[in-house]
N, C-alpha and C positions, 0 to 999 in steps of 0.2 A: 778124570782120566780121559784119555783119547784116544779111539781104534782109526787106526790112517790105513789107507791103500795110496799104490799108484797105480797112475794112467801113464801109461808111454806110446808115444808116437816118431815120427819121423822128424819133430821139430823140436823133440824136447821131453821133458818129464815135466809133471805135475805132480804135486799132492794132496792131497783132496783127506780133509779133518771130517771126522763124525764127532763136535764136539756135546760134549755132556757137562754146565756150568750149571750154578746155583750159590745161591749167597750172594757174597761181597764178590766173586770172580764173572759173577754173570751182572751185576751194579755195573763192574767195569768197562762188559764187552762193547759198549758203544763208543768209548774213547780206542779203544785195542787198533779196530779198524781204522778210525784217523789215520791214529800216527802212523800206522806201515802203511796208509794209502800214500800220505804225504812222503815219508820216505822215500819210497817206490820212485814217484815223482820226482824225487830230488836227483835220485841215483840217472836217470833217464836222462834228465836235463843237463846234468854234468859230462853226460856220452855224449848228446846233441851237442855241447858245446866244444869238448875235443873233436869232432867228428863233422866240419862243418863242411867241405867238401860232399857238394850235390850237384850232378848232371842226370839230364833223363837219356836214356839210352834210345836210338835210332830203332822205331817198329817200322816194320812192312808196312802196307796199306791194309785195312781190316774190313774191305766193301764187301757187303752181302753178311755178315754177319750182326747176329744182333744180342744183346746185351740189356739187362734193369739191375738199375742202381736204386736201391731203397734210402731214402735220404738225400739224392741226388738233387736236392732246389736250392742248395747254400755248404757250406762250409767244405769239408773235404769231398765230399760225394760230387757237391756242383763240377769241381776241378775233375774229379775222377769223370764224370760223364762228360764232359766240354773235350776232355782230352780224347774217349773211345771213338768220338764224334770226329775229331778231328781225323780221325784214322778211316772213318769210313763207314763206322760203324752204325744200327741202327738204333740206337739208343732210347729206352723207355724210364724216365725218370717217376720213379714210386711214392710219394708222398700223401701226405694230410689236408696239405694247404692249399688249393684249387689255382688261387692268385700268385702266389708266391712260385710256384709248379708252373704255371704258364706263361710268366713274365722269365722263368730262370731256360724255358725254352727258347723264348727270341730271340734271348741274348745268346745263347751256343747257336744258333743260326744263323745269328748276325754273324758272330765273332770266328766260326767255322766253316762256312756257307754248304753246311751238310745240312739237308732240309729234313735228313729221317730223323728225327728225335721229337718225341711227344712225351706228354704227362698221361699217369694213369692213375687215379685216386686209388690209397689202399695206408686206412688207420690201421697200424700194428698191434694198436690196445684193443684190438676186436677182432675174434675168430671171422667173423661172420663177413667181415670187410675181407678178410685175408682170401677166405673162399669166393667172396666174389672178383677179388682183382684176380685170381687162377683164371676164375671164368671167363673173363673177359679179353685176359690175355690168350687163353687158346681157341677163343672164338675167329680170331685176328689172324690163326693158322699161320704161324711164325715157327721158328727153329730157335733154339735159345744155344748161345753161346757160352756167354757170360752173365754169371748172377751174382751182383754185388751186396753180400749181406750188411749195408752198412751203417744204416736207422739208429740211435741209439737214446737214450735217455741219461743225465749221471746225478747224482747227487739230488734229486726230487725228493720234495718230503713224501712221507708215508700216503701211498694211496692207491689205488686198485686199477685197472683193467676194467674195462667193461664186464670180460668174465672171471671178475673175482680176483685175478692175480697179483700180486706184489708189482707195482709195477716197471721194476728193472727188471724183474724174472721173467715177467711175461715180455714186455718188447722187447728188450735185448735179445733174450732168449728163445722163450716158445714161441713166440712171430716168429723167426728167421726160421727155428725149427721146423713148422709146420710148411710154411711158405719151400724152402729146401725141399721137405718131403713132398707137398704138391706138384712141383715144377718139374724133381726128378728123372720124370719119363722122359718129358722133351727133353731133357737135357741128355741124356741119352741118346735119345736120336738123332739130336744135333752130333755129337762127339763122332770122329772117326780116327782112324790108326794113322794117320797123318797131321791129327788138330785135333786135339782132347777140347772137351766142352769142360770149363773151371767156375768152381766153387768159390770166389772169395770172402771169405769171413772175418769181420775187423772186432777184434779184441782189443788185448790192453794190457802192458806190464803192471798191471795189478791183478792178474790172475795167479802173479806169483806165490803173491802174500793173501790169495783168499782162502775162506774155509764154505763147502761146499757142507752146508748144515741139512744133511738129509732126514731129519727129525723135526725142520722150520724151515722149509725152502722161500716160502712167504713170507718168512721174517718176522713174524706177527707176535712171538713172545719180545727181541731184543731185537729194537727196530732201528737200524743203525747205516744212514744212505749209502755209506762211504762202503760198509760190507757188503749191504746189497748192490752195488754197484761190482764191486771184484767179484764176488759169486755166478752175477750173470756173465760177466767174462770168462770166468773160469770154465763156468760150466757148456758155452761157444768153443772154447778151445779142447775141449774133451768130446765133445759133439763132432767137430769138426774131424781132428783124430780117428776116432772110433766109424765115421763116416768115408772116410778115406780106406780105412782097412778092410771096411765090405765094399767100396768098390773094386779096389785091387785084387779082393780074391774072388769078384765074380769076372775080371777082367773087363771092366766098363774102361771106355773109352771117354769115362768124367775124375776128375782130380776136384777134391776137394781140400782147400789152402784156410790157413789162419793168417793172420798179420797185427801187427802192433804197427801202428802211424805215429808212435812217438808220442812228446807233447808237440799240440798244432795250436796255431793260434785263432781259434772260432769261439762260436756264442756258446760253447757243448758247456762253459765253466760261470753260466749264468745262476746255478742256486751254488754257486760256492760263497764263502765269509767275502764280505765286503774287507777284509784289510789282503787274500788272495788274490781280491779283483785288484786291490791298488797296485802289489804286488806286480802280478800280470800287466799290467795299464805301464809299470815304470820299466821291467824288465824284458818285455815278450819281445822288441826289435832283438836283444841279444842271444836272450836264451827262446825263447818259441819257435818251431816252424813254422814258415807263411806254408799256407795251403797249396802252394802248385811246388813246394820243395818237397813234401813226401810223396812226389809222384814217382821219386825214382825206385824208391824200393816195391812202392804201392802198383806201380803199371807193371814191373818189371814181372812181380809175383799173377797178375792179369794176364801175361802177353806171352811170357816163358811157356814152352809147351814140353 
């Protein structure tokens, strides 16, 4: 049996399963998530491909404001910060990889000739990383504008966080969590009644089909990538929500967004089956998007105030 609630927001309804399996129904629950991940997928790729019509829409100039993108060294995030960049922005690209983070710097200062965008080291799968990039970021006595929550993990086998977590729960999730709640003040203070300070948070139409197991958030009885994957989605998209509505009713001058980037064609679908990669490899010219084609819904949700 299954006790459900919802969550509702401004973008939509969720519903969020408290499930209770055992026996032959809980044997199953590791294929359950497959197929409606793959589903999911499918239904989304078939919208992508009716819907092929993409222009990015004309911003202001965005000089004096600054912006981090977590993820921002490669695939949708590079694009996302090359783009803020081009506008003016000061851009702090967040990542793990030292090298890859400061080579993905030159190239938006070549390619933009905006010279404010730096790397700032900050592992997700470590509290203690997360609290030091805060620190270092408000050492630097900056104004944050925009926080891109966009870092993510998918389909990784079973394995932990530094502090113990599952680890699509904890980086998807409690990284962006924590990090959100550290940055808050500035962000705050940056916002004013003419330019809101924004939130954006990338999720995933497969927070549709997740179940939000508040009895194994770690997953640790039925350990199943594809559900651990929709869960930390889900559970960013009800975050995000629920964070938007205490700002609204304390009347902060910060907006907190979710977004769904579609299917994009990056490295994010490297622990999936080897016949999805062929798949991907024979199909992605037709059905995937390139990385600078979800910029239109992707900046628009950035830039809209």
């Amino acid at each position: 049996m299954e006790r459900q609630c919802e969550a509702t927001g401004s973008g939509g309804r969720c519903a969020v399963h408290f499930p209770q399996r055992s026996g032959p129904a809980a044997a199953m629950s590791p294929l359950a998530p497959l197929l409606r991940t793959y589903a999911a997928g499918v239904k989304v790729l078939v919208f992508q491909l009716l819907s092929r019509c993409f222009s990015l829409p004309a911003f202001p100039p965005q000089n004096g404001k600054v912006a981090i993108v977590t993820g921002g060294a490669k695939g949708i995030g590079y694009e996302t910060a090359k783009h803020l960049s081009r506008l003016g922005m000061h851009v702090i690209i967040a990542g793990n990889r030292e090298n890859k983070g400061q080579e993905s710097v030159s190239r938006i200062v070549e390619e933009t000739g905006n010279r404010k965008v730096e790397f700032m080291y900050l592992e997700l799968a470590s509290m203690q990383s997360i609290r030091q990039f805060v620190q270092h970021f408000k050492a630097k006595n900056l104004l944050l504008h925009v926080l891109v929550n966009n870092a993510a993990v998918m389909l990784v086998p079973q394995r932990s966080t530094a502090d113990g977590f599952e680890e699509h729960f904890g980086v998807n999730y409690l990284a962006h969590f924590m990090l959100t709640h550290l940055l808050l003040d500035i962000l705050r203070q940056s916002g004013s009644h003419d330019c809101n300070s924004r939130i954006v948070t990338v999720s995933s139409a497969t927070h549709y089909i997740a179940e939000l197991n508040l009895n194994d958030l770690q997953s640790r009885h039925h350990y199943s990538p594809h559900g651990a994957y929709a869960q930390s989605k889900l559970a960013l998209v009800l975050f995000s929500y629920q964070l938007q509505q205490r700002l609204a009713a304390e009347g902060s001058h910060v907006t907190s967004n979710t977004v769904d980037p579609g299917v994009v064609n990056t490295d994010l679908y490297k622990h999936t089956s080897w016949l999805f990669r062929l798949c991907k490899w024979l199909t992605s010219w037709l059905l995937f998007k390139a990385q600078k084609y979800l910029l239109r819904c992707w900046m628009t949700t950035i830039m809209v105030q």
